[in-house]
C-alpha positions as CSV (number, residue, x, y, z in Angstrom):
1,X,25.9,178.3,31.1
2,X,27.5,174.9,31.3
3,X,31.0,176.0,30.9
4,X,32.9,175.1,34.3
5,X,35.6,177.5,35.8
6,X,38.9,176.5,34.1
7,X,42.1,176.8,36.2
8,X,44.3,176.3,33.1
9,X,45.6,179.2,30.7
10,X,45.6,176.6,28.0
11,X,41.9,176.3,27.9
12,X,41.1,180.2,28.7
13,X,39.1,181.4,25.7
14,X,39.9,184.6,26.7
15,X,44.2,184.2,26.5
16,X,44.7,186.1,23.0
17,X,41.8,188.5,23.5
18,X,42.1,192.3,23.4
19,X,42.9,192.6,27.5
20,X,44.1,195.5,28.7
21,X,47.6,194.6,30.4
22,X,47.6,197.0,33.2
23,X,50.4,197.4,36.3
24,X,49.2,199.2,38.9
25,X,51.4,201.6,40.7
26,X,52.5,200.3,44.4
27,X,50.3,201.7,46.6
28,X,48.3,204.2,44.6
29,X,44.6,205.1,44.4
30,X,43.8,204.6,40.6
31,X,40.6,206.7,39.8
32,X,37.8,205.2,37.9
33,X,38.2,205.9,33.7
34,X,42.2,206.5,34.2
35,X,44.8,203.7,33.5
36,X,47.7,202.9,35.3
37,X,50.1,204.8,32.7
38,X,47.6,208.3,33.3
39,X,46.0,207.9,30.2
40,X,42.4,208.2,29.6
41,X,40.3,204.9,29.1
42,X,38.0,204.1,25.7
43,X,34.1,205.6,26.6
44,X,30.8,205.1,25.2
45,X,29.4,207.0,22.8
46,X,27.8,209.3,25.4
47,X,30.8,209.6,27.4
48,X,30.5,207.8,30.3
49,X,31.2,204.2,31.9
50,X,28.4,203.9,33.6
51,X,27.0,200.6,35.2
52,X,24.9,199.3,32.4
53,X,27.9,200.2,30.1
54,X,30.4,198.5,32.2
55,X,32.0,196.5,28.7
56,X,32.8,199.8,27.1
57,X,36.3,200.6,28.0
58,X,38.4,199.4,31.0
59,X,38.2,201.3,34.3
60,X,39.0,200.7,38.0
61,X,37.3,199.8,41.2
62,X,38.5,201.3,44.2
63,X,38.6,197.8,46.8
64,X,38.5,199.9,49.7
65,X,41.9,200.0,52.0
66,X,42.6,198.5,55.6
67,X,43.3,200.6,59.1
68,X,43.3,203.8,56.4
69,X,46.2,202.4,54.2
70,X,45.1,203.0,50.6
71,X,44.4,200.1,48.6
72,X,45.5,198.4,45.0
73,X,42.2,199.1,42.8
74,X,40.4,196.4,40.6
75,X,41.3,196.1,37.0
76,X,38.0,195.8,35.0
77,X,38.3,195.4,31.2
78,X,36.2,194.4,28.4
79,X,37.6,191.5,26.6
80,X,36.3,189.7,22.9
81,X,34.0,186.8,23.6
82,X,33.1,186.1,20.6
83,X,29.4,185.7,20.7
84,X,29.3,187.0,24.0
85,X,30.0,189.8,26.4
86,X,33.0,189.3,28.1
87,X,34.9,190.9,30.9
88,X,38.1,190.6,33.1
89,X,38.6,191.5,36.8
90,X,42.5,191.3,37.8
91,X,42.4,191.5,41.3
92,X,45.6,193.3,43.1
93,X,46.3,190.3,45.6
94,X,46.9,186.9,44.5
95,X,46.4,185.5,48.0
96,X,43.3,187.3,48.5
97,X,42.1,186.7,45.1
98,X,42.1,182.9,46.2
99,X,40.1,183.5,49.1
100,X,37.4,185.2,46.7
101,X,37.2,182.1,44.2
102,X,37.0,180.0,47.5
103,X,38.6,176.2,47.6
104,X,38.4,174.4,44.0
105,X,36.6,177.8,42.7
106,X,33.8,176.8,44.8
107,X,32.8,180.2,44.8
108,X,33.0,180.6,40.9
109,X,31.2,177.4,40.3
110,X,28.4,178.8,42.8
111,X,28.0,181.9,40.6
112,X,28.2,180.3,37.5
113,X,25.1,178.4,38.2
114,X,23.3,181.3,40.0
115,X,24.0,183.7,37.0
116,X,24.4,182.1,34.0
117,X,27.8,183.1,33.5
118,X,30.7,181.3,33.0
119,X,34.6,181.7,34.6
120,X,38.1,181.3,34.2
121,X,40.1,182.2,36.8
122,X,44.0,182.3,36.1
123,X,46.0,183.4,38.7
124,X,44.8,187.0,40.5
125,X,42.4,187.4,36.6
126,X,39.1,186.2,36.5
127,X,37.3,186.3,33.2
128,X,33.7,186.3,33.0
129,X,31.1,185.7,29.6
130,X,27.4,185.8,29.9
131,X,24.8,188.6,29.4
132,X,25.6,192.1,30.3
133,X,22.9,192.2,33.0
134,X,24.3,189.3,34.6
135,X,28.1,190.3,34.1
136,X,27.1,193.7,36.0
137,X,25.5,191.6,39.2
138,X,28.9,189.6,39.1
139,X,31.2,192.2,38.8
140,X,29.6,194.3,41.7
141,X,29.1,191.1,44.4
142,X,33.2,190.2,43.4
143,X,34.4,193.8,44.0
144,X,32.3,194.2,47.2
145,X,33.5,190.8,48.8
146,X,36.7,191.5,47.5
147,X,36.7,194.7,49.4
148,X,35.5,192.7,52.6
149,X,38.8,190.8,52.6
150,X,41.1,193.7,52.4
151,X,39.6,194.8,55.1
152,X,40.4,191.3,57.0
153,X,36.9,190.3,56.9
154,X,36.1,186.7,56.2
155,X,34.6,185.6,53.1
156,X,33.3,181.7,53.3
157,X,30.5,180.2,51.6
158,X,27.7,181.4,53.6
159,X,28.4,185.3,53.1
160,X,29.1,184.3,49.3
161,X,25.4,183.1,49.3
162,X,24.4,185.8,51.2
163,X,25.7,188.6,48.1
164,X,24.1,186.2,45.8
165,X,20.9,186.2,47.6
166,X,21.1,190.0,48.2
167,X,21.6,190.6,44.7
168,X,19.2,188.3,43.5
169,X,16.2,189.8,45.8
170,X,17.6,193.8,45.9
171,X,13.7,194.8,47.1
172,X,13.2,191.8,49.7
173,X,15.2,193.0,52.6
174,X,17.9,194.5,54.0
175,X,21.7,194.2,52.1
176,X,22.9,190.9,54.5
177,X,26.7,192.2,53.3
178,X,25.7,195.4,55.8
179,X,28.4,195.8,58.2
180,X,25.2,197.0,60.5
181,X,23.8,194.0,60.7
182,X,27.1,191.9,62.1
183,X,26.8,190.7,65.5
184,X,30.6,189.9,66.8
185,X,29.8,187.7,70.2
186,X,33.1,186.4,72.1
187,X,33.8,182.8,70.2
188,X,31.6,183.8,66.9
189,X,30.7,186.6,64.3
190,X,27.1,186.5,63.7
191,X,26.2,187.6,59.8
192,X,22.3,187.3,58.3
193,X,22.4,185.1,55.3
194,X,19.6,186.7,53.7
195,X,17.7,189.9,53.0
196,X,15.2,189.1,55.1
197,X,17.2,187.5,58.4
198,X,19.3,191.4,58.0
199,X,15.9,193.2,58.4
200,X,15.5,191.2,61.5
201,X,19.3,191.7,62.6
202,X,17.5,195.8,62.2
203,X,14.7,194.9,63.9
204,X,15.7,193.2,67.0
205,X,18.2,196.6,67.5
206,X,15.4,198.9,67.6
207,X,12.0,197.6,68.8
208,X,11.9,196.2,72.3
209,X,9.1,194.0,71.0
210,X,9.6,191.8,67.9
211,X,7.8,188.5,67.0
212,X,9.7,186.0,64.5
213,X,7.7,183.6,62.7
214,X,8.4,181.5,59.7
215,X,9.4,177.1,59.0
216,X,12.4,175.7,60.7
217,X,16.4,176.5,60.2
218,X,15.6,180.6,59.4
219,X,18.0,181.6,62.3
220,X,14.9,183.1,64.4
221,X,16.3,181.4,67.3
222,X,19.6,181.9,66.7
223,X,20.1,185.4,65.7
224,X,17.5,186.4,69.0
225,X,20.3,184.3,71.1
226,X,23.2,186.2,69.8
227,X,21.1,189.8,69.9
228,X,20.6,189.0,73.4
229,X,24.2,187.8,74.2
230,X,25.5,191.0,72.4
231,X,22.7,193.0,74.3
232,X,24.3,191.6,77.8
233,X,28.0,192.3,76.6
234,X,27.5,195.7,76.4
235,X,25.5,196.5,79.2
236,X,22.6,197.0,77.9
237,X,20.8,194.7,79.8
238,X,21.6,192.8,83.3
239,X,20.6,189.2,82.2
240,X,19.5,187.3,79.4
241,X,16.2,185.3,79.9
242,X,15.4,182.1,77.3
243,X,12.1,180.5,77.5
244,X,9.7,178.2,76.1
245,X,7.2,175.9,76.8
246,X,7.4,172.6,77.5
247,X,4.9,170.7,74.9
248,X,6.2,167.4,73.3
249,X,6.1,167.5,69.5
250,X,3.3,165.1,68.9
251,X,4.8,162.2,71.1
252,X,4.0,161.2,74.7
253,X,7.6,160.8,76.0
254,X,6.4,159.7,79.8
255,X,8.0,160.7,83.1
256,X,11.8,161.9,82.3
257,X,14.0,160.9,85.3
258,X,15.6,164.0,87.6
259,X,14.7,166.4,89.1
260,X,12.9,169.8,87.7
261,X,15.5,171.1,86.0
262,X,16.6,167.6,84.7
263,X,13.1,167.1,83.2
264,X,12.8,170.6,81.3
265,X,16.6,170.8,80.0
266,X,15.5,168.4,76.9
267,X,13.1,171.1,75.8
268,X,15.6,174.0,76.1
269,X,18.6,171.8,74.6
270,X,18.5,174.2,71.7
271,X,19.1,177.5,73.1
272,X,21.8,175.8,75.2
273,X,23.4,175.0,72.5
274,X,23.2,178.5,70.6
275,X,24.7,180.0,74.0
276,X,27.4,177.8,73.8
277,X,28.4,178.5,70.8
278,X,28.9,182.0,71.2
279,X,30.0,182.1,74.8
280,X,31.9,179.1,75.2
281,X,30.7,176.2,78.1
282,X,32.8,177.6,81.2
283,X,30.8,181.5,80.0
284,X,27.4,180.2,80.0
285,X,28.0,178.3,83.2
286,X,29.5,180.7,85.2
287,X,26.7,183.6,83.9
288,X,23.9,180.7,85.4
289,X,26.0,180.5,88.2
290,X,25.5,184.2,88.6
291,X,22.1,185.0,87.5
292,X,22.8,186.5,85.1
293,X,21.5,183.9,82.5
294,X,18.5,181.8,83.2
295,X,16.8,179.2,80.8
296,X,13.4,178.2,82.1
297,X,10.0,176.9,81.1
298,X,7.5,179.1,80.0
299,X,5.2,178.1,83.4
300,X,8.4,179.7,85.4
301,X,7.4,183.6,84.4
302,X,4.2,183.9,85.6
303,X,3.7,186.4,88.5
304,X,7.3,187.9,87.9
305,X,8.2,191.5,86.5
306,X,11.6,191.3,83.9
307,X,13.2,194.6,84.0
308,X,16.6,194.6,82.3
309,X,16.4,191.6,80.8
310,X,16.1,190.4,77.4
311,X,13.8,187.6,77.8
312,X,13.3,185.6,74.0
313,X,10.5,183.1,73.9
314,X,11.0,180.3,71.9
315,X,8.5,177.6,69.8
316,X,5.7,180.2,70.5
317,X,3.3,178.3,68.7
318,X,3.0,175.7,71.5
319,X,1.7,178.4,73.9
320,X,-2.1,178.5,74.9
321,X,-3.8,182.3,74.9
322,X,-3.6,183.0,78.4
323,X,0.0,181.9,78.1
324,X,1.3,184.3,75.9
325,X,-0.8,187.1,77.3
326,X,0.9,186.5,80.4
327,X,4.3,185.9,78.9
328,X,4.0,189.2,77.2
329,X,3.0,191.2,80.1
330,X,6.4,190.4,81.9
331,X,8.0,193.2,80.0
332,X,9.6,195.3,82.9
333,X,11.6,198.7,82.5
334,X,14.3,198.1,79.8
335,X,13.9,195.1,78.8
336,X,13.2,194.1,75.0
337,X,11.0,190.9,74.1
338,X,11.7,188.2,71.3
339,X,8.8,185.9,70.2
340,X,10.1,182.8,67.9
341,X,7.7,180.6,66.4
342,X,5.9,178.6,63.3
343,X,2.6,178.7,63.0
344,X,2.6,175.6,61.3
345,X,3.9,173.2,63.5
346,X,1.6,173.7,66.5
347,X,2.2,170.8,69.0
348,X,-1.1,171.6,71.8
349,X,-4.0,169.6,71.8
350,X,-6.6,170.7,68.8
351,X,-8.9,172.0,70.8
352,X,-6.6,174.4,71.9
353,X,-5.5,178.1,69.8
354,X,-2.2,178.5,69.4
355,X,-1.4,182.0,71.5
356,X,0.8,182.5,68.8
357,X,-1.8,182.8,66.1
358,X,-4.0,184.8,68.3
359,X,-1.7,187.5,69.5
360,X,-0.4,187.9,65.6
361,X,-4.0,188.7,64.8
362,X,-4.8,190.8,68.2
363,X,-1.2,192.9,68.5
364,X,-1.3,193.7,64.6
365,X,-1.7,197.1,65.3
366,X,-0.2,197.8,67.9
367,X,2.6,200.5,68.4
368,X,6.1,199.7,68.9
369,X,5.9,196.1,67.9
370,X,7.6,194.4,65.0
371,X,6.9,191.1,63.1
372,X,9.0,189.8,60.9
373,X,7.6,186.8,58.4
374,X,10.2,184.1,56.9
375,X,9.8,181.5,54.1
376,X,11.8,178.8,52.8
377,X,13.5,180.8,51.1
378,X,15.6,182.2,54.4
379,X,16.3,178.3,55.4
380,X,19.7,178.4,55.6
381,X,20.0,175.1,56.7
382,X,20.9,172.1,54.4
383,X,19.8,172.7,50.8
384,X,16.9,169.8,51.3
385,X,15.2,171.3,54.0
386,X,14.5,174.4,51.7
387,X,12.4,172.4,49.5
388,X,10.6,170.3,51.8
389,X,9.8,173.8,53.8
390,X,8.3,174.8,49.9
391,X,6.9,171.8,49.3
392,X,5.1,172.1,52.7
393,X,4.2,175.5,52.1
394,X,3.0,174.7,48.2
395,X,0.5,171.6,50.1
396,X,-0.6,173.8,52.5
397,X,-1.7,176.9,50.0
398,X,-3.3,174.1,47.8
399,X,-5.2,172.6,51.0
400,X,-6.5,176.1,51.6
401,X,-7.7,176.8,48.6
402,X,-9.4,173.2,48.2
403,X,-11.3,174.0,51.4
404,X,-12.2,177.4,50.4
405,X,-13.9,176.0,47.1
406,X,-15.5,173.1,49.3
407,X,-16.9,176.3,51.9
């Protein structure tokens, strides 16, 4: 719906509707289908306010409370919208309330345009029109999110896209909102952003072998960095190994001045960076310092054994077979294995297989082992680089096809 949120009671359609003014007693648990004054609240027909009757009477969300103190509940009433359904949330904290709607209704506007919906905040109210189906989606991502702040959890735009996304693909993935799936290193709190990027959160916790493949800017990288820096923090493992091979991407850059260490550090720029935003510059330094953190090219692990480590290989596409097989048999008492890569960008000569592409089809069956697949629709970089990823994808499903016909 085109309707923008409106700030301004003057143009709330909803103003002279049949709300439900409710005050809700200090402090107080309100159950769900009683008012604030103890009175009973208008039912369906059959009795019940049930999800997919949610505009049949008002009733109350329990938010959730913080460090055990009992919470303010959601007001949820049906309201006239004319044409449409209509609902209104009153939410029990005006501050918090703010933090839901986000800055200039950012939030709301995002919604509106996911959902169909439209919405008029005023104040700690927020009225919502649209279709039931889509009223019910909203009402339930507001009042969990809503719950996440009382709780002093943070609320920006990325975990608002994350209960969009969750609620948009319920049988894709893992719920992102999952308090499971948060990883809280030392300088950031690490959240999946998508269904599928939480069943790899899962993944990486229980498998000591998991391979990650999918286009660029899906976190693989990323959320195997902060696995492994939250594995190290609680003593799971002694030291946190990064690796990947050093193949240019396409280009012949010549001899890089330095010495070893000076000519690989380009190619591992990335994971440095991750580290360092988690763990702060003096952190990672001092855990080098230490061994207890190395970042190394791939040709560094062969002949070694890597017992309490967790040891993620990055841009695995660029490794040859024997490569990988050899990475992969460095796996030493506990230790747990990450494998990062997309098959389509392969950077190694053409007549050489990609030991990423092999060992997908070879380990397959293997027990113990866990492969997670991402799209563009887990790019949660900018916008644009989600549709070039699908546009990418779309040429390359055509280009298969073509040469499928031409076979």
């Amino acid at each position: 719906m085109s309707t923008p949120c409106v700030s301004s009671p003057q143009t709330n359609s909803f103003q002279n509707s049949a709300q439900i003014a409710v005050n809700l007693r200090d402090g107080e648990r309100i159950p769900a289908g009683e008012t604030a004054s103890g009175s009973s609240t208008d039912h369906s027909q059959d009795g019940e306010t049930s999800p997919s009757n949610i505009l049949s009477g008002a009733r109350f969300v329990d938010a959730g409370g913080h460090d055990g103190k009992p919470a303010h509940a959601i007001v949820v009433a049906p309201v006239d919208a004319g044409e449409g359904s209509g609902v209104t949330l009153t939410f029990p904290d005006n501050r918090l309330a703010a933090m839901l709607f986000g800055a200039y209704d950012a939030h709301l506007h995002r919604l509106e345009a996911r959902l169909g919906i439209a919405c008029y905040p005023v104040g700690n109210r927020l009225s919502l029109v649209g279709a039931p189906e889509s009223l019910e989606r909203a009402c339930s991502l507001l009042t969990t999110l809503y719950a996440a702040l009382e709780m002093g959890q943070r609320v920006d735009e990325a975990r608002f896209e994350a209960g969009i996304l969750a609620m948009e693909r319920p049988d894709e993935g893992s719920d992102p909102l999952d308090e499971a799936t948060v990883l809280r290193t030392p300088l950031r709190e690490i959240r999946p952003r998508t269904p599928r990027q939480a069943d790899y959160m899962r993944e990486l916790a229980r498998r000591p072998l998991v391979f990650a493949i999918g286009p660029a800017g899906t976190g693989k990288t990323y959320l195997a960095v902060a696995a492994a820096v939250m594995d190290f923090i609680e003593g799971r493992v002694a030291r946190i190994v990064l690796t990947r091979p050093a193949v240019e991407a396409g280009e012949h850059l010549g001899f890089l001045p330095g010495d070893l260490q000076d000519k690989v550090d380009p190619y591992l720029r990335p994971l440095y960076d991750a580290l360092y935003d988690m763990l702060g510059y003096e952190k990672v330094e001092r855990m080098l310092g230490r061994n207890q953190l190395e970042i190394a090219p791939l040709a560094y692990m062969r002949g070694r054994t890597l017992a309490e480590a967790t040891i993620i290989l990055d841009e695995a596409q660029n490794t040859t077979i024997e490569q990988m097989k050899m990475f992969l048999t460095r796996l030493g008492e506990g230790s747990r294995v990450v494998v990062s890569g997309d098959v389509t960008q392969v950077d190694l000569p053409s007549n050489r297989r990609s030991g990423l592409a092999h060992a997908l089809e070879v380990l397959k069956r293997v027990e113990g082992i866990s492969f997670v697949w991402f799209t563009h629709r887990d790019v949660v970089r900018h916008p644009l680089v989600k549709r070039i990823v699908q546009a990418y994808e779309e040429a390359a499903t055509r280009e298969g096809l073509a040469a499928g016909r031409l076979a």
